[in-house]
N, C-alpha and C positions, 0 to 999 in steps of 0.2 A: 430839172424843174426847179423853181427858183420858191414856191412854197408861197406866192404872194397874192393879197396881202395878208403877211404875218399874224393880224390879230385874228384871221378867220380860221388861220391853220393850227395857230397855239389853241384856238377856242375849242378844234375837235380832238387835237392832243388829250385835254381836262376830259372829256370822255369816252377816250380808251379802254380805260379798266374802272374800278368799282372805285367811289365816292366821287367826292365835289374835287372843281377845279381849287388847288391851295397854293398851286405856285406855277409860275410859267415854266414850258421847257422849253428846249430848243433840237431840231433836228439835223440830223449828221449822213450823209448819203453816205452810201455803203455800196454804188455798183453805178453802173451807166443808165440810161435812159431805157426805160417799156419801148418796144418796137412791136405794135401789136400786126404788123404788115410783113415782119421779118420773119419766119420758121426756127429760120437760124440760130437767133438772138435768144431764145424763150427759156430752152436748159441753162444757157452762158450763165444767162440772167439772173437764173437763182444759183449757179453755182459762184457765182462771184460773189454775191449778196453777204453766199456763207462762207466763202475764203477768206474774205476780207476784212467779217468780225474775228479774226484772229487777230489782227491788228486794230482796228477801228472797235473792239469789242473793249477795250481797256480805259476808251473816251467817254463810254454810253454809261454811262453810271452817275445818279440824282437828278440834275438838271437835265440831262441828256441823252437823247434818245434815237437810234439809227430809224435812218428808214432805206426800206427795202424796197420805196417806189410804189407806183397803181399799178394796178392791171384791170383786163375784163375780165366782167365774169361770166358774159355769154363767150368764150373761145373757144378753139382747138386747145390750147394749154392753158383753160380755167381753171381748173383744180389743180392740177401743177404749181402755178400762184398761188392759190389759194390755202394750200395743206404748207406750203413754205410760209407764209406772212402771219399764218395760224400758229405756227410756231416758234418764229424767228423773234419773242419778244417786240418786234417793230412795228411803227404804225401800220394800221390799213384802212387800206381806202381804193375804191374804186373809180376808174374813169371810162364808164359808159357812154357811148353813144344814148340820147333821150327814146325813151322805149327798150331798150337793148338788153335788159337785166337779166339774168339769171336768179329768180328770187331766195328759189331754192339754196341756191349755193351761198348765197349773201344772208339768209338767214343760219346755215350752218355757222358763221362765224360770228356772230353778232347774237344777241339780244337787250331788251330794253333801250336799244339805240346806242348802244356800246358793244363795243370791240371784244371778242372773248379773246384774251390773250396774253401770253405769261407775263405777270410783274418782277418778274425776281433778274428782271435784266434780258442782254441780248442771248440767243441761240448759237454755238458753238458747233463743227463738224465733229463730228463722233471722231473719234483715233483712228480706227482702222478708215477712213475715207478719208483720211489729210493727205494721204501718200499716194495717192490710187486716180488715176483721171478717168473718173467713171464716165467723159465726153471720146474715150476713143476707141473706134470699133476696134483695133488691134486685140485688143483684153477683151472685147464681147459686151462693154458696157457694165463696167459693177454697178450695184447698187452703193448711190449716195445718201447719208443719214445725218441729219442735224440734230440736235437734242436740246432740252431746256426742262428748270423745274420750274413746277406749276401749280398755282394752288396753295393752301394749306396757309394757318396760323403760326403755329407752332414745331418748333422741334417735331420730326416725325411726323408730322401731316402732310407735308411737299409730296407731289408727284413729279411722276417726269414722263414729259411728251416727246417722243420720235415722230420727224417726217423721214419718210423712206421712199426717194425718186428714182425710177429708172428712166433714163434718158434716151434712150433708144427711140425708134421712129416710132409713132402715136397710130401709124394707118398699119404698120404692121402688126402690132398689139401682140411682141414677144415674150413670152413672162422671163423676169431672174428672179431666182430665189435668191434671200440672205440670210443671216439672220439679225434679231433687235434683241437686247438686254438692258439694262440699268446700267452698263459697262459704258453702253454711250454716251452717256452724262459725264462730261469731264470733270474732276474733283475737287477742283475749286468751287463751283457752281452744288454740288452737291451739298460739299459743307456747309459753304453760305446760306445755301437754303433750308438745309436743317432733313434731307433726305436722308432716313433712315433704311438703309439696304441690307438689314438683319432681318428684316418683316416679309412676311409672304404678302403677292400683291397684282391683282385684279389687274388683266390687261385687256384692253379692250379696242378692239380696231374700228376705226372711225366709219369705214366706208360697211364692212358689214353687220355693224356692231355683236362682232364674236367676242364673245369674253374667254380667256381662258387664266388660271391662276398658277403664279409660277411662285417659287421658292427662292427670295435672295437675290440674285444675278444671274440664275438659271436664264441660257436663252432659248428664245419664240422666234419658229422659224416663220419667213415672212416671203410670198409671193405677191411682185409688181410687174403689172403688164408694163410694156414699153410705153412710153411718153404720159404715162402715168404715176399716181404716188399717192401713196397710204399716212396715214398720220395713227400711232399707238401710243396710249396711253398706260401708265401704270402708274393704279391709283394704289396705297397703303390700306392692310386689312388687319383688323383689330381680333387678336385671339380671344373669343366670348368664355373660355373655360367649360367645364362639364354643364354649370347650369344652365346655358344656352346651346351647346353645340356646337363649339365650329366656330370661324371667322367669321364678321360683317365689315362692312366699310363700303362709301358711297364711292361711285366713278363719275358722278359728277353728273352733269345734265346730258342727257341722251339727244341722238339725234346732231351732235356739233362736232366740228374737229375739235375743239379742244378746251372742252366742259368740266374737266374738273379745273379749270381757272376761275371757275365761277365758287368755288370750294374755298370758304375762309373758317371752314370748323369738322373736324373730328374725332369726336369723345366718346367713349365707350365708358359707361360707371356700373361696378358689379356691389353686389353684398359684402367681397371677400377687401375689397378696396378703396369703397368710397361710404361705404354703410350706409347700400342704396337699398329699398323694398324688393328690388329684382334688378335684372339686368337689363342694363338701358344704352342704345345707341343713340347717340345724335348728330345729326351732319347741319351746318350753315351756311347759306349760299347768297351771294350778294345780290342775284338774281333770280327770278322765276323760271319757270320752266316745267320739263318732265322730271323728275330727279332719276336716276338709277341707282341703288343700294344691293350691292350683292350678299346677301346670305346663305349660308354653307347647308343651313337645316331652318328651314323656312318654317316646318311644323310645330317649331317652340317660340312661333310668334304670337303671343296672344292681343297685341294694340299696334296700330298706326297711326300716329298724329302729326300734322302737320298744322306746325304755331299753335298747340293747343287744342286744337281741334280732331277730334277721333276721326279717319276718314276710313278705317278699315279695323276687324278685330282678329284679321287672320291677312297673312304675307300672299298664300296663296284661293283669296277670294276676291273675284274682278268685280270691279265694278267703277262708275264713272272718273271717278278720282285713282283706284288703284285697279294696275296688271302685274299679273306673276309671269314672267317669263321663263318656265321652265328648262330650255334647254339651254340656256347661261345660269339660271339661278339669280337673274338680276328681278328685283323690285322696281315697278317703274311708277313712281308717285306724282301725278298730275299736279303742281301745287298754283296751276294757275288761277285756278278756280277761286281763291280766297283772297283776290284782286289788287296785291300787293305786288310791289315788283323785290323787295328784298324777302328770305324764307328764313328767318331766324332758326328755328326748327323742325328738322323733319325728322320725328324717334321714332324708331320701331322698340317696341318693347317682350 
């Protein structure tokens, strides 16, 4: 596809990810043409995508940005596409037939009319899938995994999102297990982004949003049906000390493949550190949404506020704006309600 005319493809480049358009970029194809009439074609498709940024991935940097192509979102392998282009840093974009949507699926990737999707550069094949041709039944089909960090301001607030594809036939719906760690992240990409893999940290699987919390590079074992694929995240959790309990830290906007890109802030301020009145977390998001914030010991929340505004005086009391979801221990903080699309703060206290 030839991107033309230019000025309308550079114009939806400008909002891909969060702020104003400040400079033109340009796009760099990374794989062959969408064949959405071929079966064939749909695995190749993204596994090219990601062999290819091992070389084409060393172009994609300032001005420059891969793309990994459209796809549908009403298909046989929508979300296939869809959990790859959510993570593959590249643009996205869809090419529907008029009527044909998937809204569902097109709003897991997006909000406010932007692209949820990693800034920190292109998506890289995890190590253990370079070597491995998870397209040949002879081996059974490994699971293939891409990775990218995602999120975060500063040193130590980056996460990192896995897409995890099984290529196998889609009618057959054969599960493989693998497993996903932070191991996937190659270490370039870690550094650069400032991922801290000393910290324990909230992983959270897109499609059933299970949270579970691992230590380090501890790995999470991970089941994908055939012609299916999962996207996990692992967001960074702030040790509260004795006077709160336990870890907190946000996994970003629920409900999305890949929500904590929506994440440009995560600050934790105690008494012992910041000569705070009590201990305060705060998460910032470029965009609105549900937030999700996990907490370790929900019962020594005493405030919820979102940009100032108190929406709750306890973690586990529901009501319009706040749910406690107890069997993740995630908080899920409505912040649409306060009709802004950026969420400067969302503190539990």
């Amino acid at each position: 596809m030839s991107h033309s005319p230019n000025v309308i493809f550079d114009t939806i480049l400008g909002k891909l990810g969060s702020g104003e358009i400040k400079q033109w970029q340009s796009t760099f194809r990374a794989s062959d043409d969408f064949y959405p009439t071929q079966p064939q074609s749909h695995q190749w498709h993204v596994y090219t995508n990601a062999i290819n940024t091992l070389l084409l991935g060393s172009f994609a940097r300032g001005h420059t940005i891969l793309d990994w192509d459209m796809f549908h979102s009403k298909h046989t392998y929508s979300f296939l596409h869809a959990a790859a282009r959510a993570v593959s840093g590249s643009t996205v974009y869809v090419s529907d037939k008029l009527g044909e949507h998937d809204a569902a699926l097109i709003k897991s990737m997006s909000v406010a009319g932007r692209a949820l999707r990693s800034q920190n550069g292109p998506a890289w094949p995890s190590a253990d899938s370079i070597f491995v041709d998870p397209l040949d039944d002879a081996i059974g089909k490994p699971l293939f995994k891409i990775s990218n960090a995602v999120g975060g301001g500063s040193a130590g607030e980056s996460g990192v999102v896995v897409g995890i594809f099984n290529f196998g036939d889609p009618v057959a719906r054969v599960p493989g297990a693998g497993w996903v760690s932070l191991d996937d992240l190659n270490h370039a990409t870690a550094v650069s982004a400032g991922v801290d893999n000393s910290k324990d940290f909230a992983v959270l699987f897109a499609k059933t949003q299970k949270v579970v919390v691992v230590s380090r590079n501890e790995p999470v074992p991970v089941v994908v049906d055939s012609g299916d694929a999962e996207v996990v995240t692992f967001a960074p959790l702030l040790q509260t000390g004795d006077n709160f309990g336990g870890a907190v830290g946000t996994v970003g906007l629920l409900e999305k493949l890949n929500g904590y890109a929506a994440v440009y802030q995560s600050i934790l301020k105690t008494p012992e550190t910041d000569f705070a009145s009590s201990v305060t977390y705060s998460a910032g998001l470029w965009a609105s949404g549900v937030v999700g914030i996990y907490i370790e010991n929900p019962e020594k929340v005493s405030a919820v506020r979102v940009d100032g505004k108190l929406v709750a005086t306890a973690a586990n009391s529901n009501n319009a704006q706040v749910s406690w979801l107890s069997e993740t221990k995630i908080l899920a903080v409505d912040c649409r309600a306060n009709g802004r699309e950026e969420i400067k703060d969302t503190v539990v206290e």
